[in-house]
N, C-alpha and C positions, 0 to 999 in steps of 0.2 A: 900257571897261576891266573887268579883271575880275582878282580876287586872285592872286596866284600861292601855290606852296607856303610861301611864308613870311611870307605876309598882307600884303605888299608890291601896288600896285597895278602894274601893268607894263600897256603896250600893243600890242597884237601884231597886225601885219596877216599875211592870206593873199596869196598867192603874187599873187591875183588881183586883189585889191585892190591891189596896187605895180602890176600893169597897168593896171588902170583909170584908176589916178593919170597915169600917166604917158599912156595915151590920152585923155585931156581934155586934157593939156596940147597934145600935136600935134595933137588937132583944133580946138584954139583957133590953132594955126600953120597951118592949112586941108589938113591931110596925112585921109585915111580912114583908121581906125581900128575896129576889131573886137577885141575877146577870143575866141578859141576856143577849144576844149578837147575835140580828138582821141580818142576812144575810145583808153585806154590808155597814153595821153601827156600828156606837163605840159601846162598851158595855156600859150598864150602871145599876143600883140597882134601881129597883123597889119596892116602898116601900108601904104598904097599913098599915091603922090604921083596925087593928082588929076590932073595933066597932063599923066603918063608913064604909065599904069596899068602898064606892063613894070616901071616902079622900087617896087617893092615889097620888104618884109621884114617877118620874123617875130621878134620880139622874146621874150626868154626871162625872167624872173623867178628868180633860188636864191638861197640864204641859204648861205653859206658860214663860216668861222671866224671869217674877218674882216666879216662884214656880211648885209644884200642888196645882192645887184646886179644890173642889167639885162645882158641875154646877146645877143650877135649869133648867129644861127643857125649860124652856122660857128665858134660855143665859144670868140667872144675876148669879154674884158668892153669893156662900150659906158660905163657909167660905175655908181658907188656908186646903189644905187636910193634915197639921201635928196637926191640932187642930181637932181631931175628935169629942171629946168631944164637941167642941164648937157647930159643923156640925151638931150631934144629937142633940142635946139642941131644933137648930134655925129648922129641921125640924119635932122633933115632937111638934111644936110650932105649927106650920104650919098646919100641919094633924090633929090637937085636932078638937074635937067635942067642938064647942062652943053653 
């Protein structure tokens, strides 16, 4: 924690830290998990289904007006990024071998 301008404690995570958060939780769901960070580009958590290696995706971290939220590569929101849970759920939905 650290002060803000008005001597208020506040806590503030990086972009990469709500990835990381949310990569522990899918690889406690046995998905692979990586952070990267692209020369020149956001980071973001690459996630592969051990099973599938073809089902993979790249997960986005922004902070918006309304919040953070985790991002699907193709710029729809996956969920609020303080429901991580919820995040993991809707993307090892996603990745399943069907």
């Amino acid at each position: 924690m650290t002060p803000d301008d008005t001597g208020t404690a506040a806590l503030v995570k990086s972009r990469i830290e709500y990835l990381e958060e949310l990569g522990a939780e899918l690889a406690r769901r046995g998905m692979r998990v990586r952070v990267t960070q692209p020369r020149g580009q956001a980071p973001s958590l690459h996630v592969t289904n051990p099973d599938a290696s073809a089902l993979a995706e790249n997960i986005l971290a922004e902070e918006g007006a309304d919040g953070w939220w985790y991002w699907w590569s193709w710029a729809e929101r996956v969920a609020p990024a303080a429901d991580v849970a919820g995040a993991a759920d809707l993307v090892v939905r996603v990745l399943a071998v069907h």
